[in-house]
Residue, then its C-alpha position, 0 to 999 in steps of 0.5 A: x464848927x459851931x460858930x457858922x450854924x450860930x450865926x446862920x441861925x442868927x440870920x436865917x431862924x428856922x420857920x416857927x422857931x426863934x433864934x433861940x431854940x426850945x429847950x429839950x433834954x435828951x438824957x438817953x438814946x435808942x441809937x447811940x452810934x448814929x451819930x460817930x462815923x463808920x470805920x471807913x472813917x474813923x480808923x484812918x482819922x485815928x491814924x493820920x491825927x493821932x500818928x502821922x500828925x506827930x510824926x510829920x508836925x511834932x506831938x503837938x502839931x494837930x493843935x499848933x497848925x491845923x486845929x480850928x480853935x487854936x485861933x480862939x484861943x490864941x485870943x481868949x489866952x491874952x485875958x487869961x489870969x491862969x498861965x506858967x508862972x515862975x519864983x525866984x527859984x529858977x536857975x535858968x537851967x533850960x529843962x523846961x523849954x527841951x521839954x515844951x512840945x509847943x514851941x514855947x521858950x520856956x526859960x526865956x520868957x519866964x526870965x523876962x515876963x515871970x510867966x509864960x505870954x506864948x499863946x501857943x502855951x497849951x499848959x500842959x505842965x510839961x515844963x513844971x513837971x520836969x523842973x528840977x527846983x520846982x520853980x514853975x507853977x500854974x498860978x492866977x495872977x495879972x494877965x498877959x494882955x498888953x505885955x510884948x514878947x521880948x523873947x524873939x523866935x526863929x524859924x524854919x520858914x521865910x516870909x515868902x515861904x509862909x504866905x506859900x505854905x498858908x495859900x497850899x494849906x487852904x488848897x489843899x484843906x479845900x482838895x479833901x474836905x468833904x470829898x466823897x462824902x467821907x472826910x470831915x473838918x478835923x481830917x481834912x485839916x490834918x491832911x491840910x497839914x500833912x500836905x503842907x509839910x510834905x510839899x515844903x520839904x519836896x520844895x527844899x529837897x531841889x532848892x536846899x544843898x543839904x537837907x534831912x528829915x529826922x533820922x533820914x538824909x535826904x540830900x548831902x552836898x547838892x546830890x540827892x541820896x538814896x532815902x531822897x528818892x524815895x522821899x520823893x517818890x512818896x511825896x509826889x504819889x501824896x501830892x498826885x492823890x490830893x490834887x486828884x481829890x480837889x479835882x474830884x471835888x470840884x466836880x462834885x461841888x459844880x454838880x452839886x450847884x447845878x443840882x441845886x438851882x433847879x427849881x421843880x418840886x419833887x411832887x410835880x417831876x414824880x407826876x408824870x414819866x417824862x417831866x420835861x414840859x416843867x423844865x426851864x431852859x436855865x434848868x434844862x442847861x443846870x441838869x446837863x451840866x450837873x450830870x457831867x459833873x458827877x458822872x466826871x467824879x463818879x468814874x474817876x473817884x477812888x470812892x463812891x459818894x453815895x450822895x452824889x449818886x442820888x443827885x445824879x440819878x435825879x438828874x437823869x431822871x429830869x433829863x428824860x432817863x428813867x432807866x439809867x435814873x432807876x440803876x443809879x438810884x439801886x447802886x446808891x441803895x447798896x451803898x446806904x442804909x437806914x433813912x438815906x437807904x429808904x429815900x434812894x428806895x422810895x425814889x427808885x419805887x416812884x420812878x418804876x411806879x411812872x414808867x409802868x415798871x408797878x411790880x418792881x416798884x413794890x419791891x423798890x418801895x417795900x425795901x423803903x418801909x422796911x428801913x422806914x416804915x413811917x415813910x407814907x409817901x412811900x405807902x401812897x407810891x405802894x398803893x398807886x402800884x397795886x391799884x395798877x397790877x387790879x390789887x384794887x382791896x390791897x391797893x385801898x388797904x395801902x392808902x388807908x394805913x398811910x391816912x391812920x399814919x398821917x391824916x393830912x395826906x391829900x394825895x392818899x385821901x384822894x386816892x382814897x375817894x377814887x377807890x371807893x367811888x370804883x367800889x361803888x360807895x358813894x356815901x364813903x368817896x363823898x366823905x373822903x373826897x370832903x376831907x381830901x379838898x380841905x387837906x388840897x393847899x389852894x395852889x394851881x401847881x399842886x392840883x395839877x400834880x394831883x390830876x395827873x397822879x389820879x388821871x394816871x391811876x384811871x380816876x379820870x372824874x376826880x382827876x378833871x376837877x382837879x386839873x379845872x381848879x388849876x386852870x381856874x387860878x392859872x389860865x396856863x395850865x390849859x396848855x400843860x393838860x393838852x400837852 
């Protein structure tokens, strides 16, 4: 959780920036709930962590079986000078061990060592606070680094059982986390856990002649009783939704890969209606692919992920179906809000703006800017929108707030160029143009994005110098213009 992002900084430092970051202090926040998770997710995390956890796995057993840094700690607690320690006091009652909820055999191994060497000791106190001669103590002193535990344990599974029960965990962990969007690290591991634990028990329930769980009797005698069946059925439903959570999200991990070697920029697709003539062969393959995917996750899923549905929409879009493209992108819009809410709207406005649909797309993209209103790109969509309805003055207006926003938008400059030749200023579209070239970066791709988004707002002058400049540094792009 916070030893991967480390380390990939390690290999991979972020442009600009060293592998150690800029220091920043951030002692308040306008938006203290950005970053806990909704109620969708943290009412059931409460539950399942804090009470099915102890019921199925003891009051401990988030921390003995599924939380990630008891592996950690298990290392660091070998050099720890601080553990359960002993006096001469201890008659050896076995108190504390009843007591210990982290499977430590207390008495046993303070008789033996004279402090506690069990690295699943969470040192609780538990075990001091019941002793009856206050024996037991927290205490520094030599650590347990090289001590072997004399103390043997004995449990409930075989060696056959444990490697099956690790390799159903780690299935199990990958069926859930992050499916749909909504289960994250610590639930995912809890649910592991749990599922683990219920797919042991439903296995000993046809091996087993007896078995019980707590209170319930779940086989007495070979014959399965009453509580059994019901243990069964509850178990099988449990098992059934965790296996149709890994198959969701397999689906959504093999559309999400093939969404993800695509290599067309966004600027270049939104260039055009039909962006089909930048499309590979590979690529072509990669959005059928990753459309099936999601649409399989998509019509099966008990949830909606809302990420995948932009993805997919995207797809669509790619795939030459604008229209469908546009319905994914307003149900992915209902179902988010903020910054994620602005770009399904902004995306949503830039496909409408493409196929003609201008009206729309204004309504699309001011839904954007209300979410956010620093959003320019939506600002420039906006402005190529009312260009298009002869809001010519409204349309110029757009543009130039995007330009006060951020002076170094190429696009909107340009825009800005053509408007003002249009309106018969010369003086003011050869100042804007100037400004426009210097912001250009010199690559035969983005000039011909640019020539097509001014050749589709009829600034055909500055749009034919642009898409000259891209066959000027790449002899190919004569093809893609007659095309």
């Amino acid at each position: 959780m916070f030893g991967l992002p480390v380390l990939n900084r390690i290999l991979a430092p972020p442009p600009g920036e060293g592998v150690i970051p800029q220091f920043t202090n951030h002692i308040v926040t306008q938006d203290f709930w950005s970053t806990f998770p909704t109620l969708a997710v943290a009412i059931p995390f409460l539950f399942i962590c804090g009470f099915v956890t102890v019921y199925f796995l003891g009051s401990k057993g988030f921390c003995t079986y599924a939380c990630p840094y008891g592996g950690f700690f298990a290392v660091a607690d070998k050099v720890a000078v601080g553990r359960i320690r002993v006096t001469d006091a201890c008659d050896q009652c076995g108190f504390c061990t009843a007591t210990c909820t982290s499977n430590v055999i207390v008495h046993a191994e303070v008789r033996e060592h004279g402090m506690v060497v069990d690295p699943g000791c969470m040192k609780c106190m538990d075990c001091v606070s019941v002793c009856p001669t206050n024996a037991l103590y927290y205490g520094f002193g030599k650590p347990s680094l090289g001590t072997a535990n004399k103390v043997k344990k004995t449990f409930s599974l075989t060696w056959p059982e444990e490697i099956g029960a690790a390799v159903f965990f780690l299935l199990s962990l990958y069926a859930v986390w992050d499916t749909y969007q909504l289960i994250p690290m610590l639930l995912a591991l809890a649910l592991a856990g749990i599922t683990t634990f219920v797919a042991w028990r439903t296995y000993r329930l046809f091996v087993s002649n007896d078995l019980s769980l707590y209170q319930f009797n779940l086989k007495n005698g070979g014959k399965v009783t009453r509580a059994g069946s019901i243990f069964l059925v509850l178990s099988l439903v449990w098992l059934g939704l965790t296996a149709h959570s890994g198959w969701i999200r397999y689906h959504e991990w093999q559309g999400a890969n093939a969404f993800e070697a695509i290599d067309l920029p966004d600027e270049v697709a939104l260039a055009q209606a039909n962006p089909v003539q930048w499309l590979s062969p590979a690529d072509k393959q990669n959005i059928a692919a990753g459309r099936t995917h999601f649409s399989t996750a998509r019509n099966n899923g008990l949830f909606t992920n809302v990420q995948a549905l932009s993805k997919l929409a995207w797809l669509e879009y790619l795939g030459g179906d604008a229209g469908k493209a546009t319905d994914t992108l307003a149900d992915a819009s209902a179902h988010e809000h903020g910054a994620a809410k602005a770009l399904a709207d902004y995306y949503r406005g830039a496909i409408l703006n493409r196929t003609g649909k201008h009206a729309e797309a204004i309504t699309s993209l001011d839904a954007a800017l209300k979410e956010r209103p620093d959003l320019t790109l939506a600002l420039e969509q906006k402005g190529e929108a009312l260009w298009s309805l002869g809001r010519q003055k409204d349309a110029f207006d757009t543009w130039s707030q995007a330009v006060r926003e951020n002076p170094n938008l190429p696009l909107a400059t340009s825009f800005l160029a053509g408007a003002a030749k249009a309106a018969g200023d010369d003086a003011l579209a050869s100042n804007f143009q100037a400004r426009a070239n210097q912001l250009t970066p010199n690559d035969p791709l983005f000039h011909f994005m640019l020539g097509m988004r001014l050749k589709a707002a009829g600034m055909d002058d500055l749009a034919d110098q642009h898409f000259a400049r891209a066959i000027e540094m790449n002899p190919r792009f004569k093809a893609a213009k007659r095309s």
